[in-house]
N, C-alpha and C positions, 0 to 999 in steps of 0.2 A: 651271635652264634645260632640263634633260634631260626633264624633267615638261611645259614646255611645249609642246617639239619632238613629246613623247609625242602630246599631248591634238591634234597639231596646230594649235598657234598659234605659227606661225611667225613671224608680224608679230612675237608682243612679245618672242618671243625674239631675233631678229635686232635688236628697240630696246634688249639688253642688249651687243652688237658692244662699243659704246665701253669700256664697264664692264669685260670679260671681258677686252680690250687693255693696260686699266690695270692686269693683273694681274700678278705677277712671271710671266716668259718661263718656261714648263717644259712636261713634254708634254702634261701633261693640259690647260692652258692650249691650246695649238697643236690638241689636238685637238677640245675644245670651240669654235675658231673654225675647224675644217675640219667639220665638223657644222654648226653655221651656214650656213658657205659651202654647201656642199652641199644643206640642205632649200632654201635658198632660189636652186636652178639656178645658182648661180655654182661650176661643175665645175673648170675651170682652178686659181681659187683654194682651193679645198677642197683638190685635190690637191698646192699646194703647201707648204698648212697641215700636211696628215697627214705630207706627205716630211719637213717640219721637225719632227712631234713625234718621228717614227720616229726620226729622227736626233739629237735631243736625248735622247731616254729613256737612263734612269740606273739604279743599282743601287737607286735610290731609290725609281721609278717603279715603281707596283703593277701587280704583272700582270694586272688588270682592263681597266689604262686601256693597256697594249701589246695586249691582244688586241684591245682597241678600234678601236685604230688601224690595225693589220691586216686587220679585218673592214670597218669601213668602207672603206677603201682597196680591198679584191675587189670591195664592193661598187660603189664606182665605177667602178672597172674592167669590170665585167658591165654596167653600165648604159651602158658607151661599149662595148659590144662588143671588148673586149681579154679574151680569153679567157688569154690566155697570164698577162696580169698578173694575172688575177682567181686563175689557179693559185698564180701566186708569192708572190703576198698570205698566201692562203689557208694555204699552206702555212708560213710566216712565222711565220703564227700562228697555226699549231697545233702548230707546233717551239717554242714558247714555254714549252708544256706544258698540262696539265688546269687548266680553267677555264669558268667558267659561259657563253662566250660561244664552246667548242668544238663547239657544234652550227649554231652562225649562222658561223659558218668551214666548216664542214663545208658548209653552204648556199651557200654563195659557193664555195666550191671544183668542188662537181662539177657546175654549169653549166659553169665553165670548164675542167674535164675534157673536155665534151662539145664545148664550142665548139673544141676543141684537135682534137679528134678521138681523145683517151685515153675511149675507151666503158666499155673495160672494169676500168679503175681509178677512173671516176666511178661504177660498179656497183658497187665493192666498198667507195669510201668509205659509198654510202649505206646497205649492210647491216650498215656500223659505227652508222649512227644508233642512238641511243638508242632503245627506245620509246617515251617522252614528253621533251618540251624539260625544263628545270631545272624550270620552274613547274608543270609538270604536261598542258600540252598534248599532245595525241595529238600525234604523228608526221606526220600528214595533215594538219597545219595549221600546221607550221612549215618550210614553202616545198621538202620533200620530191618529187619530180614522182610521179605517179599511178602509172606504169610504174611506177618504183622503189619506193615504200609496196606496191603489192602485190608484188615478190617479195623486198624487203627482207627478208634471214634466210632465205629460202625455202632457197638455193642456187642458186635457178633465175634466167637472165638473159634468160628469155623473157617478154616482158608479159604475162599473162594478156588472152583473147579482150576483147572488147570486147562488153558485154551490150545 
C-alpha cells in the first residue's frame, strides 16, 4: 500500500481500507489506516488513527513504524497550522532515537519551531541536517527552507542577500 500512496494512487489504496481493517489491531495496522485517512483529506480520522497506534505501540513495534507515526502526526499537525503540535510530535520522535525517518522529523519540527515563534532553535535544528537525506538527496530538496540550506553549518543565522 505504501508503494501506491507513493506513485500516488490513492484510489486503489484507499480500495485496500477494508482489507488493512481486517488485520489483527497493532500500530503499524493503526498507522497504515491514519495514512489512508489522511492522503485521502479525512484529517479528523487520520488523527485518530495515529493517536491510537501511538498509544498502542509496544516493545514489539519497530522503531521504523513509531517514527512513522510521529512524523506523520507533525505532519498533520503543520498542515492544520498547529505549530505547537507539530513541535511535540516532532520531538516525540526524535526522542525515540536515530532512524531513517530522523530527517523528515527534523522537517516537521522546525516549521513548527517557527510557527511557535522558537526562531532560533528551528536555526539550530536545521544546521543538524544532514547533508543529504538517507537516499542521498541533496539537503535542498528535502523540505529544508532556502534561508536555512544556505546558512545551514555556516554558524551564521543571517539569510544570505537575495540575488
Amino acid at each position: 500500500m505504501e508503494y501506491l500512496l507513493l506513485a500516488g494512487d490513492v484510489g486503489q489504496a484507499v480500495e485496500l481500507t477494508d482489507t488493512v481493517r481486517g488485520l489483527q489491531q497493532t500500530a503499524q495496522q493503526q498507522h497504515v489506516l491514519g495514512r489512508l485517512a489522511l492522503e485521502s483529506g479525512r484529517q479528523d480520522e487520520a488523527r485518530r488513527e495515529f493517536t491510537a497506534a501511538w498509544r498502542s505501540r509496544s516493545a514489539d513495534t519497530e522503531p521504523e513504524t513509531v517514527q512513522c507515526i510521529a512524523e506523520q502526526m507533525a505532519w498533520l499537525c503543520l498542515i492544520q497550522s498547529d505549530g505547537h503540535g507539530a513541535v511535540s510530535w516532532g520531538r516525540r520522535g526524535l526522542d525515540t532515537g536515530p532512524g531513517d525517518r530522523a530527517w523528515l522529523l527534523r522537517d516537521e519540527l522546525t516549521p513548527g519551531l517557527a510557527l511557535t515563534g522558537q526562531f532560533d532553535e528551528g536555526l539550530q535544528a536545521v544546521r543538524t541536517c544532514p547533508n543529504t537525506a538517507p537516499t542521498g538527496v541533496p539537503r535542498n530538496w528535502t523540505g529544508c527552507s532556502p534561508a536555512a540550506r544556505c546558512t545551514c553549518g555556516t554558524g551564521s543565522t543571517t539569510p544570505p542577500a537575495a540575488t
